[in-house]
ROMARVEX-568463 format. One record per residue (C-alpha): residue number from 0; residue in three letters; x negated, y negated, z negated. Coordinates in steps of 0.25 Angstrom, whole numbers. Layout:
residues N
<pt NUM; ALA; <X; Y; Z>>
...
end
This chain:
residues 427
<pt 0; UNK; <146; 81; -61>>
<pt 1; UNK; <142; 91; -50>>
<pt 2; UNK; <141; 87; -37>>
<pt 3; UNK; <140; 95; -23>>
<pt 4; UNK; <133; 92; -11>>
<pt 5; UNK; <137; 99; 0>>
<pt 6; UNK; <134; 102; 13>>
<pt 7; UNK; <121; 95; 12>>
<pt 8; UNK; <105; 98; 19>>
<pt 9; UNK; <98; 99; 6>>
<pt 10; UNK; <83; 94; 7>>
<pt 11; UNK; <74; 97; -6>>
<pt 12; UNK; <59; 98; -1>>
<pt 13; UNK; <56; 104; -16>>
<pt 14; UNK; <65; 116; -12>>
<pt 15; UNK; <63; 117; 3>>
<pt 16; UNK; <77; 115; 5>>
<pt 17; UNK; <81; 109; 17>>
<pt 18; UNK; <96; 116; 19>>
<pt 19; UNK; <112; 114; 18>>
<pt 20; UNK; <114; 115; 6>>
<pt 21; UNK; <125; 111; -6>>
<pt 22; UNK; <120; 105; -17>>
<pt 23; UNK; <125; 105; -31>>
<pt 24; UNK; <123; 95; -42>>
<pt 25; UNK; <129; 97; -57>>
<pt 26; UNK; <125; 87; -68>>
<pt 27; UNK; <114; 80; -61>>
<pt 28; UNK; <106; 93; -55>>
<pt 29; UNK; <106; 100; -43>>
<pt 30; UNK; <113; 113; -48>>
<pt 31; UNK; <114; 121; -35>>
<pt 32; UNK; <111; 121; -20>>
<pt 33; UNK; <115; 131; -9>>
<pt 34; UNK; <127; 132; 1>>
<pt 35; UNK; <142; 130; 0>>
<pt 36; UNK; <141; 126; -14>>
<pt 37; UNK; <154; 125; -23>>
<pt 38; UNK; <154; 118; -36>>
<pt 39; UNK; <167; 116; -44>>
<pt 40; UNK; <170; 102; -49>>
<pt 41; UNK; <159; 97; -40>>
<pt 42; UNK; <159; 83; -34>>
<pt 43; UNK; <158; 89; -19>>
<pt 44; UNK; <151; 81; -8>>
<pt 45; UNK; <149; 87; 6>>
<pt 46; UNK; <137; 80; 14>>
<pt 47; UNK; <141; 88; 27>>
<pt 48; UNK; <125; 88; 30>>
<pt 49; UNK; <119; 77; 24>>
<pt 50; UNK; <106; 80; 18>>
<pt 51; UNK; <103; 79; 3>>
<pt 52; UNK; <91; 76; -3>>
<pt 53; UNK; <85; 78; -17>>
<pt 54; UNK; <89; 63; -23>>
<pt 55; UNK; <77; 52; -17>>
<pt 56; UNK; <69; 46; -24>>
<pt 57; UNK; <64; 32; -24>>
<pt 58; UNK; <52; 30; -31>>
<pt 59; UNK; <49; 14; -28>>
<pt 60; UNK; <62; 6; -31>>
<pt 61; UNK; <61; -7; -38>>
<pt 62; UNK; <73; -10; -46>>
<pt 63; UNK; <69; -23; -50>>
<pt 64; UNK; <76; -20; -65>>
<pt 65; UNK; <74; -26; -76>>
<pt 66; UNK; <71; -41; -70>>
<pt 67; UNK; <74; -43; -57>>
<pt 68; UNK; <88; -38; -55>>
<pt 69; UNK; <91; -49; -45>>
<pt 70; UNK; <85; -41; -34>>
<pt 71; UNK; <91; -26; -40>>
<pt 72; UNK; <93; -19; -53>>
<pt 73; UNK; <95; -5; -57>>
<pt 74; UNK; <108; -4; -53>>
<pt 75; UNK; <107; -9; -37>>
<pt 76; UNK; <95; -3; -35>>
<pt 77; UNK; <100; 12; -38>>
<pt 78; UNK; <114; 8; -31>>
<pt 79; UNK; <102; 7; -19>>
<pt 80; UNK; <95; 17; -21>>
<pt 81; UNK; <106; 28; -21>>
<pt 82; UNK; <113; 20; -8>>
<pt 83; UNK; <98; 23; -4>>
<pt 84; UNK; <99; 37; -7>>
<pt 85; UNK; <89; 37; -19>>
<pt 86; UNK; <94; 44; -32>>
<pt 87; UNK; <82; 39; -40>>
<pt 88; UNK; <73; 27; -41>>
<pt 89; UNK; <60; 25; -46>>
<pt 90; UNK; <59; 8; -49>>
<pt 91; UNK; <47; 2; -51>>
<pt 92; UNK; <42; -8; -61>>
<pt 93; UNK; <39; -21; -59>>
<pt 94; UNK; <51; -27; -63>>
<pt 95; UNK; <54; -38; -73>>
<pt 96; UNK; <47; -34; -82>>
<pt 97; UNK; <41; -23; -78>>
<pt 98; UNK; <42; -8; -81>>
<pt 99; UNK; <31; -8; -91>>
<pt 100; UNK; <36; -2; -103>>
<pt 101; UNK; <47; 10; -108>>
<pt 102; UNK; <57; 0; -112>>
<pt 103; UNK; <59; -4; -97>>
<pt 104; UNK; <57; 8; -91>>
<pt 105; UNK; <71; 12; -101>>
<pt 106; UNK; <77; 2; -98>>
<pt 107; UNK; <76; 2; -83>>
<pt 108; UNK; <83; 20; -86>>
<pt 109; UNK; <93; 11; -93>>
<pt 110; UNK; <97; 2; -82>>
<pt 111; UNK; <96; 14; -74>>
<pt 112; UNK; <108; 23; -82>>
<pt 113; UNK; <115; 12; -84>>
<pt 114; UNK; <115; 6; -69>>
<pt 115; UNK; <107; 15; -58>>
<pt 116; UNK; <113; 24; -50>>
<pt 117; UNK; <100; 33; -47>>
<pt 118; UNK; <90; 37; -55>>
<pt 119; UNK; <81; 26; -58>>
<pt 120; UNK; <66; 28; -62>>
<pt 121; UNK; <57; 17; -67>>
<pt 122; UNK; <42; 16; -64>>
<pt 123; UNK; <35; 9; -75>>
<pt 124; UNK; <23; 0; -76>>
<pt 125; UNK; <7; 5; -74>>
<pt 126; UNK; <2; -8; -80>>
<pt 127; UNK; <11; -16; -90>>
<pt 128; UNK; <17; -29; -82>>
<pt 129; UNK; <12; -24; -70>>
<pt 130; UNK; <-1; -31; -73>>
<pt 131; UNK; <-9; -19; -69>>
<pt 132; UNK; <-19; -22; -83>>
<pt 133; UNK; <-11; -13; -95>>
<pt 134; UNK; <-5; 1; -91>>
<pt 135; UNK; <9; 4; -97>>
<pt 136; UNK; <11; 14; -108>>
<pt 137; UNK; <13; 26; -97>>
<pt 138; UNK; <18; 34; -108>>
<pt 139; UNK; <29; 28; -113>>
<pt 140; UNK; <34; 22; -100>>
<pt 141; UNK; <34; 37; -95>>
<pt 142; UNK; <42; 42; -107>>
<pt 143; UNK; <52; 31; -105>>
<pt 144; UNK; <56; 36; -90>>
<pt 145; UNK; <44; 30; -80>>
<pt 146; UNK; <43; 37; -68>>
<pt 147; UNK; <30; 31; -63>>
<pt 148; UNK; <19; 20; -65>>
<pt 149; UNK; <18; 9; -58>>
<pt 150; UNK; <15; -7; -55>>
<pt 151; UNK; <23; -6; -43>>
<pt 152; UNK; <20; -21; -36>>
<pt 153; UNK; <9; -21; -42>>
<pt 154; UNK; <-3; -12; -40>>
<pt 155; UNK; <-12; -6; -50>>
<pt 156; UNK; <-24; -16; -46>>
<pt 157; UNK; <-32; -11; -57>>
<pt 158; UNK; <-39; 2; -54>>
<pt 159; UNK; <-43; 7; -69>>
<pt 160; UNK; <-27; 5; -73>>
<pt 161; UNK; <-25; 12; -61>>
<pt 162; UNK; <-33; 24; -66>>
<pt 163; UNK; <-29; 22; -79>>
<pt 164; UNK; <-12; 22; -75>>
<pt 165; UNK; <-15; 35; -67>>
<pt 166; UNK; <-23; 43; -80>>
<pt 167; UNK; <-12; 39; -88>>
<pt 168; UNK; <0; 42; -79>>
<pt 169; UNK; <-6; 56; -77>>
<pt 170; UNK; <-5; 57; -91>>
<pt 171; UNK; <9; 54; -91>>
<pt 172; UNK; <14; 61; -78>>
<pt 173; UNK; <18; 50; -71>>
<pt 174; UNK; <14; 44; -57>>
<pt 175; UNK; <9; 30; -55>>
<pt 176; UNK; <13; 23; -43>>
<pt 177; UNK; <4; 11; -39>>
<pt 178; UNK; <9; -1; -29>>
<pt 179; UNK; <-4; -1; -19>>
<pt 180; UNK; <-8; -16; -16>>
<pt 181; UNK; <-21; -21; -17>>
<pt 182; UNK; <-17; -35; -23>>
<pt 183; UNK; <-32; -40; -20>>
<pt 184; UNK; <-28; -37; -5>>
<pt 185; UNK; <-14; -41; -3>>
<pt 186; UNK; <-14; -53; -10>>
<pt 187; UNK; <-2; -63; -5>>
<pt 188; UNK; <0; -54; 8>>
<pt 189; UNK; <14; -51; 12>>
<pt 190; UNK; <13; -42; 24>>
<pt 191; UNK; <5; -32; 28>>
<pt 192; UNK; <-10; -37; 35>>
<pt 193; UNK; <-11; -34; 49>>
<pt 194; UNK; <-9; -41; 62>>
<pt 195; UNK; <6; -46; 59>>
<pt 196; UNK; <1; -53; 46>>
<pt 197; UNK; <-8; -62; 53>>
<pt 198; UNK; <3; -64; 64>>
<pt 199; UNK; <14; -66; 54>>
<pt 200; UNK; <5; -76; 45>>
<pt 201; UNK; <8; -69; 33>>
<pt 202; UNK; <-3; -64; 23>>
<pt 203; UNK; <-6; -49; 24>>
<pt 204; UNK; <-9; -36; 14>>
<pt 205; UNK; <-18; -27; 18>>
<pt 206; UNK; <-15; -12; 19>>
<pt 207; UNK; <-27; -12; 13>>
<pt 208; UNK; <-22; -17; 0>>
<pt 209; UNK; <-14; -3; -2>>
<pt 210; UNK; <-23; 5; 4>>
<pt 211; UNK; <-35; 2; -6>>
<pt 212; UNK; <-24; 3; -19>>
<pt 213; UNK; <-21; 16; -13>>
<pt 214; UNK; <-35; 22; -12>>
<pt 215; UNK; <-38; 16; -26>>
<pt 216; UNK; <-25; 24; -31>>
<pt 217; UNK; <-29; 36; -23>>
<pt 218; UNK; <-42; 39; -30>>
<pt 219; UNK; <-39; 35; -44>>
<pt 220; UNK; <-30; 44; -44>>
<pt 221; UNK; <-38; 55; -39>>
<pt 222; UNK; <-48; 50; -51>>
<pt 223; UNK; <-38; 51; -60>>
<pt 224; UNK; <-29; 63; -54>>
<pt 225; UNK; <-16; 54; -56>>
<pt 226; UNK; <-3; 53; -47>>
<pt 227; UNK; <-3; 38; -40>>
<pt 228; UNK; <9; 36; -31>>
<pt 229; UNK; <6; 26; -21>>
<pt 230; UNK; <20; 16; -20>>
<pt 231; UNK; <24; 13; -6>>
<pt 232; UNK; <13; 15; 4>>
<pt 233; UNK; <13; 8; 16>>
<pt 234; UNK; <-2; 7; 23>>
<pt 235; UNK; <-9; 18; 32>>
<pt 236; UNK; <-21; 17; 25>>
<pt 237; UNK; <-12; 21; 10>>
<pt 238; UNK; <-7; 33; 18>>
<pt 239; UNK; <-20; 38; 23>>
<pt 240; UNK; <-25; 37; 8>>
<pt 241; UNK; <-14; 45; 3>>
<pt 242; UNK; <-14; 56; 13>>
<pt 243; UNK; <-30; 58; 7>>
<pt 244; UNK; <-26; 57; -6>>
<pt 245; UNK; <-16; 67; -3>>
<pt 246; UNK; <-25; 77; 3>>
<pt 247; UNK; <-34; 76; -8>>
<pt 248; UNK; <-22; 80; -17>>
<pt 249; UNK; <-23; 68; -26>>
<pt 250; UNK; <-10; 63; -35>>
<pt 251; UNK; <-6; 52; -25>>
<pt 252; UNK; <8; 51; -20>>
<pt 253; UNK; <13; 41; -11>>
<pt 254; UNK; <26; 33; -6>>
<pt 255; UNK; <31; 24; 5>>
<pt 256; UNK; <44; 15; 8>>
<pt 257; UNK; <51; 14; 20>>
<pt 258; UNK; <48; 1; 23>>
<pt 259; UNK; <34; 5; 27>>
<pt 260; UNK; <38; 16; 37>>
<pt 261; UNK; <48; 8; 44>>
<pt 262; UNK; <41; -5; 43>>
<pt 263; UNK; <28; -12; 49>>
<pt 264; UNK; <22; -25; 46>>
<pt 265; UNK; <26; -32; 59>>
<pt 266; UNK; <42; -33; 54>>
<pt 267; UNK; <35; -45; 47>>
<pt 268; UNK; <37; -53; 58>>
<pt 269; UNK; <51; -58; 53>>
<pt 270; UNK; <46; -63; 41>>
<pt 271; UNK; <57; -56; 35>>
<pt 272; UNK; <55; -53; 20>>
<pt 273; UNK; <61; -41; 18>>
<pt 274; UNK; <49; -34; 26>>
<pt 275; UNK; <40; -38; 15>>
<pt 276; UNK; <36; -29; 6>>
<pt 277; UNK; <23; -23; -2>>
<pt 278; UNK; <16; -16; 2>>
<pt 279; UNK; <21; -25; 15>>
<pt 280; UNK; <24; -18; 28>>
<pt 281; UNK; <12; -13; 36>>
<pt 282; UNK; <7; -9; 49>>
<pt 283; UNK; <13; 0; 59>>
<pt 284; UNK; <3; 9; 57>>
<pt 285; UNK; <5; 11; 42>>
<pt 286; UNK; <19; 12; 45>>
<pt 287; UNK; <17; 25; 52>>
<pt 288; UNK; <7; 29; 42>>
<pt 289; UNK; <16; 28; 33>>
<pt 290; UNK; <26; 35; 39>>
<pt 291; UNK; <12; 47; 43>>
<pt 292; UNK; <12; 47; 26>>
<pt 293; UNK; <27; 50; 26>>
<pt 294; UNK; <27; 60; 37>>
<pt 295; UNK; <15; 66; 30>>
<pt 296; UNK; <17; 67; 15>>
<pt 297; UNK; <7; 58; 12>>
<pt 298; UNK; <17; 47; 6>>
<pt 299; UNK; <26; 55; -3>>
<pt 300; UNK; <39; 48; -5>>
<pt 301; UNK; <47; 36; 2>>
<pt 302; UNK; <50; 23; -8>>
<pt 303; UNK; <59; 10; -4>>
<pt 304; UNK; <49; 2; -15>>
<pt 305; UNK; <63; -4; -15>>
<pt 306; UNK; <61; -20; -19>>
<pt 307; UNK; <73; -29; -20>>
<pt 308; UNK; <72; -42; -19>>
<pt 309; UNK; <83; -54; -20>>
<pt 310; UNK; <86; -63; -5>>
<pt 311; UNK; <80; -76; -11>>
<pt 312; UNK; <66; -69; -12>>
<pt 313; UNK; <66; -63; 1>>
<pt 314; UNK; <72; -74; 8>>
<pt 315; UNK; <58; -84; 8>>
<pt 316; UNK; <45; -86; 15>>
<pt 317; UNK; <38; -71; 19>>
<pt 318; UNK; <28; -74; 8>>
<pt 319; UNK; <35; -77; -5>>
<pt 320; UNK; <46; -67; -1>>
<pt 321; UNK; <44; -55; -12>>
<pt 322; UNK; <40; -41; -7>>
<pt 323; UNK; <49; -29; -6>>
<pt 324; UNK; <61; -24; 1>>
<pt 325; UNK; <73; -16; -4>>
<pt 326; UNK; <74; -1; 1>>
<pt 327; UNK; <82; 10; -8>>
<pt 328; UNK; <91; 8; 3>>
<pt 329; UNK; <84; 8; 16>>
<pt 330; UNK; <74; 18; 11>>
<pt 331; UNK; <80; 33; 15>>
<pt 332; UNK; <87; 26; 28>>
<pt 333; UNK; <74; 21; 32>>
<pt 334; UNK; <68; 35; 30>>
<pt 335; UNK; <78; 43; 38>>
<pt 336; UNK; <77; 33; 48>>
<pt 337; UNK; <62; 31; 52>>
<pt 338; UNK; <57; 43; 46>>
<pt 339; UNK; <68; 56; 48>>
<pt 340; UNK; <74; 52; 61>>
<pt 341; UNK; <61; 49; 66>>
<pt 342; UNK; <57; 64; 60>>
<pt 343; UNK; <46; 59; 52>>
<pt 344; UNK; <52; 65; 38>>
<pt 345; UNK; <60; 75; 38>>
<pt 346; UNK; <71; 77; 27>>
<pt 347; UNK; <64; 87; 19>>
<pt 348; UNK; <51; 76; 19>>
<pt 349; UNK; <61; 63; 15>>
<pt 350; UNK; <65; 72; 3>>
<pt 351; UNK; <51; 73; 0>>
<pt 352; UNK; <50; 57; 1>>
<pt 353; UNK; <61; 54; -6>>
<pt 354; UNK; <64; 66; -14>>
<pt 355; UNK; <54; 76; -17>>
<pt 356; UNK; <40; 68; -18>>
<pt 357; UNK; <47; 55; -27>>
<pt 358; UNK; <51; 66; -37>>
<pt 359; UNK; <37; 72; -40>>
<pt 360; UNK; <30; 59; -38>>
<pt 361; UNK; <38; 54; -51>>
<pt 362; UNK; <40; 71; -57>>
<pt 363; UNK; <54; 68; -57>>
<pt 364; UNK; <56; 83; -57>>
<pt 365; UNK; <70; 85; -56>>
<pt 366; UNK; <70; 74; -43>>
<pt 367; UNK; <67; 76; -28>>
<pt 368; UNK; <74; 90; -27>>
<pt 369; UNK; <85; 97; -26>>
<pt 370; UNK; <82; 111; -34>>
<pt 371; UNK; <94; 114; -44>>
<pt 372; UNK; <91; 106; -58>>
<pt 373; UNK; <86; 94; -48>>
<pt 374; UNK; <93; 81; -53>>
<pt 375; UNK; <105; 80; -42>>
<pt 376; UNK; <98; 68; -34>>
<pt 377; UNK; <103; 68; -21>>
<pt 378; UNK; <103; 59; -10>>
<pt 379; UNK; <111; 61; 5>>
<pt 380; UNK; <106; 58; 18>>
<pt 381; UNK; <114; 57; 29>>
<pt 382; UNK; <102; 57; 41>>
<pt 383; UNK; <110; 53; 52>>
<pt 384; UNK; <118; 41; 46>>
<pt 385; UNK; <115; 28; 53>>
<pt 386; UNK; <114; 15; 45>>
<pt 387; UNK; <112; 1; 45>>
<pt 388; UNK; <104; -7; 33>>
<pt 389; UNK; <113; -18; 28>>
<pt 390; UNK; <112; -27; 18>>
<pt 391; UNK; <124; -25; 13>>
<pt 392; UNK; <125; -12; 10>>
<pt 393; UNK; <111; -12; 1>>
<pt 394; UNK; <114; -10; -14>>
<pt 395; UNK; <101; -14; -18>>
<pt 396; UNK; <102; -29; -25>>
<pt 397; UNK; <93; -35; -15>>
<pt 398; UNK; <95; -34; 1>>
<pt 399; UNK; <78; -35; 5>>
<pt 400; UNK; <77; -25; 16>>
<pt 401; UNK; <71; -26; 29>>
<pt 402; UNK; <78; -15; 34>>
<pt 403; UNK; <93; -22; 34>>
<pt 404; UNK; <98; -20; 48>>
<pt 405; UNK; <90; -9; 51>>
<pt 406; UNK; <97; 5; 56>>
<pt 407; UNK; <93; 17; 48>>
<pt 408; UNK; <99; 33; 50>>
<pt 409; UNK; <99; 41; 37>>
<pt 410; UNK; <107; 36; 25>>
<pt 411; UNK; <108; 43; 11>>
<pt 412; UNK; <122; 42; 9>>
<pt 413; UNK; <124; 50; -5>>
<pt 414; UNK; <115; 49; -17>>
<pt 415; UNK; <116; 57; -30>>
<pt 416; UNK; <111; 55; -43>>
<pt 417; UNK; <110; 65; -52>>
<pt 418; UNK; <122; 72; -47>>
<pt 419; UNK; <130; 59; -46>>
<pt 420; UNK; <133; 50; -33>>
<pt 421; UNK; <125; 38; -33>>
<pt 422; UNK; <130; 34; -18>>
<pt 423; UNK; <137; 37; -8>>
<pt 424; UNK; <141; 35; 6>>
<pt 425; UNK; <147; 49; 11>>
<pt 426; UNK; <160; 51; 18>>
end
């Protein structure tokens, strides 16, 4: 199939590009770009404008399959990601049973051809069950197709496996991506500590309890000289030790969700599940610090940590509700909306977030970029539209979002997967 995009601004950070450009695709690559572009036998679609981006990438999904396909499957949650504007997804883990050996890692690239509409890329296991005591047989999960290491959920509270996990993975060429929570600290908190905890009544984590997994991460993986990706960051204290991590040159890369630039702790006071999340929401301040890291470069890529979870679980007392909140679709909207508008990010920056630093963080080589041989990912962003979040228009399985209602500008309205249209919503 060969596909043209015309009429488009390209933005590719790899390749300076930020132009009107056409954009051909032929067998799943990019073939060609330049202007007023003609292709015989070409599937031709004119974006009068819109700007294309190198496919995005979201590198902290949870699918939920194999085991819990009551709050999504494979097949829903890339149906999501593509109306998100993702044309790959990293899943991680700890599903039911968990991802802690080749034969699941097979069969989640099984379900994946047979069902997905994007690409799909499972994270497998850094300890066998999770249980943080036995690392996983790093080789042979690599050979079988995982992208990344990782007890997502749970941290690595064990600091020799830590070290261990990272010597090995070096060894292997694969990133380890640890979930940093203190367990001895959070305990049974469901919010954030601060001042509204004690005047909500609800027991609080400390920022505290990310800060010191972060620190503990960032120098053993100075001692061992190994990539640690640090999953959805959220405290100003995490940020600050990135940024000197960073300027030291170690190996540590870093990500984000939207819900912790957009969101504070004090949208608690409604006891409204669906603002509860892990890391939970913090201050004010570490909101903006978050959103200083983005601006800066410190943390290198936005994630949803997409977390679906069925009404009946959500829909009890603020303390035995689960964590997690839904965001495959809300994620680029969100970004667009409180990041570009308020000229915090600029495009070339977002495809960095999205695009450009997902890819190298997981070597997907032929990812993030939009360089002729590039696997033709592409996603479409109308920056100008206006939206409403609705519940009904969410593909995902489950409806847990705190952002229903809200008003958002920038949409992606075309995704393309390897060549192939996986949604959309153009005229």
């Amino acid at each position: 199939m060969k596909l043209l995009l015309k009429n488009g601004r390209l933005i590719d950070p790899k390749n300076n590009i930020d132009e009107k450009l056409d954009i051909l695709a032929e067998n799943g690559k990019v073939v060609q770009r330049g202007k007023s572009l003609k292709g015989s036998g070409c599937k031709v679609i004119d974006l009068n404008g819109r700007v294309v981006f190198p496919g995005f990438i979201d590198m902290h999904v949870h699918l939920r399959e194999p085991g819990r396909e009551d709050q999504e499957t494979i097949e829903t949650g890339t149906l999501a990601a593509a109306h998100g504007g993702f044309s790959s997804v990293v899943c991680m883990p700890n599903t039911e049973p968990p991802v802690d050996n080749e034969g699941i890692v097979e069969l989640i690239y099984a379900q994946a051809r047979a069902n997905g509409v994007v690409n799909v890329f499972p994270v497998a296991c850094v300890s066998r069950g999770r249980a943080g005591e036995d690392i996983t047989e790093v080789g042979s999960l690599k050979r079988a197709g995982a992208v990344a290491l990782s007890d997502d959920g749970n941290t690595v509270m064990n600091s020799n496996l830590m070290r261990r996990v990272l010597e090995y993975s070096s060894m292997f060429g694969i990133p380890v991506i640890d979930h940093c929570e203190d367990f001895n600290l959070s305990g049974d908190g469901v919010m954030n500590f601060s001042e509204n905890s004690v005047r909500f009544g609800l027991k609080g984590i400390p920022a505290a309890s990310e800060d010191i997994i972060v620190a503990r991460d960032i120098i053993l993986s100075e001692m061992t000289g190994s990539h640690v990706h640090l999953a959805h960051i959220s405290t100003a204290g995490a940020v600050d030790l990135i940024r000197r991590a960073k300027k030291k040159g170690l190996k540590v890369t870093a990500e984000t969700a939207p819900h912790y630039f957009t969101l504070s702790d004090s949208y608690l006071k409604s006891f409204n599940t669906n603002f509860k999340m892990k890391p939970p929401l913090r201050t004010e301040e570490d909101r903006k610090a978050v959103i200083r890291g983005l601006e800066e470069g410190v943390i290198d890529a936005i994630a949803s940590d997409h977390a679906p979870h069925v009404q009946h679980e959500k829909d009890v007392e603020f303390d035995f509700a689960p964590f997690g909140i839904i965001g495959l679709e809300t994620s680029v909207g969100l970004t667009f909306t409180h990041l570009y508008h308020r000229k915090i990010l600029n495009l070339t920056q977002i495809a960095e977030r999205y695009s450009l630093n997902p890819a190298k963080i997981l070597n997907f080589k032929d990812k993030g970029h939009l360089s002729e041989g590039a696997d033709a990912d592409f996603t479409v962003i109308d920056t100008e539209k206006n939206w409403t979040v609705k519940t009904d228009d969410f593909y995902s399985k489950s409806k847990n979002s705190p952002f229903i209602g809200w008003d958002l500008k920038g949409k992606p309205v075309l995704t393309i997967v390897g060549g192939k249209i996986a949604y959309n919503e153009l005229p």
